[in-house]
C-alpha positions in Angstrom: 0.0 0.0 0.0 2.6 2.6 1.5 4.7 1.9 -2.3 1.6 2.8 -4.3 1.7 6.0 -3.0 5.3 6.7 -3.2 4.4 5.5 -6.9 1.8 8.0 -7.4 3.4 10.9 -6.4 6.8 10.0 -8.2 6.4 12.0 -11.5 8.3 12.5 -15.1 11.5 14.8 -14.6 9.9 16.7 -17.4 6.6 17.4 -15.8 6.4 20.6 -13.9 5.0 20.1 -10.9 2.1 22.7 -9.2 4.7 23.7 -6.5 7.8 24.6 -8.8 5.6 26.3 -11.3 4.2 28.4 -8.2 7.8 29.6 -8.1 8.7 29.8 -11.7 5.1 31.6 -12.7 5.8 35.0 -11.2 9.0 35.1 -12.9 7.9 34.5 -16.9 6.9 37.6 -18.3 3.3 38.4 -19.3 2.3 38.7 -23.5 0.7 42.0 -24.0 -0.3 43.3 -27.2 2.0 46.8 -27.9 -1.0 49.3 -28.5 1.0 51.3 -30.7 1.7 48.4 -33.2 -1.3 49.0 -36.3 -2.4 45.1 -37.1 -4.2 43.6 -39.7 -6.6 42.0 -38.1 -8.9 42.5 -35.5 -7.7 42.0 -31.5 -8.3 38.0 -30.9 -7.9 37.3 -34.2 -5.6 34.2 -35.0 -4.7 31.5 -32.3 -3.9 31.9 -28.8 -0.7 32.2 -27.4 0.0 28.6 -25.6 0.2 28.8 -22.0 3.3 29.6 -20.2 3.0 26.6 -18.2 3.2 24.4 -21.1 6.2 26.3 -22.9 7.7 26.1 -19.7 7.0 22.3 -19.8 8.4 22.0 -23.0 11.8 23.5 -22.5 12.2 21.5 -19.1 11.5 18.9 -21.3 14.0 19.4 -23.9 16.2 20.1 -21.0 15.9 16.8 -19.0 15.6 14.8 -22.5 18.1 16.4 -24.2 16.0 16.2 -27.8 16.1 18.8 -29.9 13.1 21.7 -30.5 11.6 19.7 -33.1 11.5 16.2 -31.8 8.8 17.7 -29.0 6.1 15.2 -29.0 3.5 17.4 -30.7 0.5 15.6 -29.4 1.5 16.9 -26.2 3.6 20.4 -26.8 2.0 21.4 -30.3 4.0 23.2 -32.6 7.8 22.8 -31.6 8.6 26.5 -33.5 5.9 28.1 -31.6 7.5 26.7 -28.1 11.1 27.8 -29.4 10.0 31.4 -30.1 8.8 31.7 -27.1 11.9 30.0 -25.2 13.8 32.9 -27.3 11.6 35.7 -26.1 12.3 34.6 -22.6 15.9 34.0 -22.8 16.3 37.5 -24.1 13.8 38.7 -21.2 16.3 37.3 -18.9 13.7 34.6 -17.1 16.3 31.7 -17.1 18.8 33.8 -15.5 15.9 35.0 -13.2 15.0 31.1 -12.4 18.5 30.5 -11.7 19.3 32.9 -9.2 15.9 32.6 -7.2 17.0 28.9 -7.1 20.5 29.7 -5.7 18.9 32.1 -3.2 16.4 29.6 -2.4 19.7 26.8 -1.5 21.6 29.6 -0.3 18.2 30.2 2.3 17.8 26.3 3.0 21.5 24.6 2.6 23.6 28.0 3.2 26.3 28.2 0.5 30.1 28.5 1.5 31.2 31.3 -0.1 34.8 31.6 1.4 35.1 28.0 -0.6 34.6 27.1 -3.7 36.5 25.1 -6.2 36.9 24.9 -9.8 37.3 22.0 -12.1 38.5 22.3 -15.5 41.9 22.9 -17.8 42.5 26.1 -19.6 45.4 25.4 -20.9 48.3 22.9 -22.3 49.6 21.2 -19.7 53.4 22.3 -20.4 54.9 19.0 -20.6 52.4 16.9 -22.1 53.7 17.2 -25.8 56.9 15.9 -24.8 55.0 12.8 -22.7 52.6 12.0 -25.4 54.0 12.3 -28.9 52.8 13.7 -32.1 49.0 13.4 -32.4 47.7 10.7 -34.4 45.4 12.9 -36.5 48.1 14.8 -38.1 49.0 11.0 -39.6 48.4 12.1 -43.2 49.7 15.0 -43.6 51.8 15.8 -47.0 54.8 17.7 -45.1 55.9 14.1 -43.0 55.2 11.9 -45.9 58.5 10.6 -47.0 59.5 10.6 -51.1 59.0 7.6 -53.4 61.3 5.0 -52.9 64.2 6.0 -55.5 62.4 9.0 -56.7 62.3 12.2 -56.4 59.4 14.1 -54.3 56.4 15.4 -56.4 56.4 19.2 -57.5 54.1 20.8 -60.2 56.1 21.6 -63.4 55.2 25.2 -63.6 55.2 27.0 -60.4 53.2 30.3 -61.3 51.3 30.2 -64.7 49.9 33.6 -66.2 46.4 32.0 -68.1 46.1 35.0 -70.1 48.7 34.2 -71.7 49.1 30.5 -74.3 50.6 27.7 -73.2 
């Protein structure tokens, strides 16, 4: 009994639950219609926007899947250029950046964050001795400069280093 309910409540790592979209809603900007803009048709006119929690769903989905904008299953997400125009709008609206560092201030208010350390992982540069350790790379195999000449012959050169075409042969 007790792990049907654990079952129940476990969701998809793509679907946004009613709690995180509580926190993510106030932070996605509202569509309004610029006034000033003169439009050819009439106000309502064409389809509706799709709902900000479904975009939202969409690019958590494409996030957590890692499938790209048009492989959104459109029985569920409709048009995949219609969610990725609106993923633009909002990156340029800064509401990614604005999720991200309500989350950090969320851990930081929870888990507390340790400022004073911190590490970084990564190499931004050559190691200074690893050419010497490791050899030539294997990918430069093939090129013409290392290749040694014909046995007995002499190495290939064009006959006529610079020819004029203007001019006959």
């Amino acid at each position: 009994m007790a792990t049907e309910k654990l079952a129940k409540k476990r969701v998809a790592s793509w679907v946004v639950t009613d709690d995180f979209w509580a926190r993510v809603e106030p932070l996605v900007p509202v569509r309004e219609r610029p006034a000033d803009k003169g439009y050819a048709r009439k106000a309502g006119g064409g389809r509706k926007p799709k709902p900000a929690r479904l975009v939202f769903e969409a690019v958590v989905y494409v996030l957590r899947t890692g499938c790209q904008w048009k492989a959104l299953p459109k029985e569920r997400f409709g048009s995949a250029s219609a969610i990725h125009k609106r993923f633009l709008e909002w990156e340029r609206a800064g509401v990614f950046e604005a999720i991200w560092a309500a989350g950090l201030a969320e851990y930081a208010q929870m888990e507390g964050i340790a400022w004073r350390w911190q590490s970084i992982d990564g190499a931004m540069f050559k190691a200074p001795l690893a050419q010497e350790q490791v050899g030539p790379n294997p990918t430069d195999r093939g090129k013409k400069s290392e290749q040694a000449s014909p046995a007995g012959r002499r190495p290939w050169r064009p006959l006529v280093v610079r020819r004029n075409r203007s001019e006959p042969a």
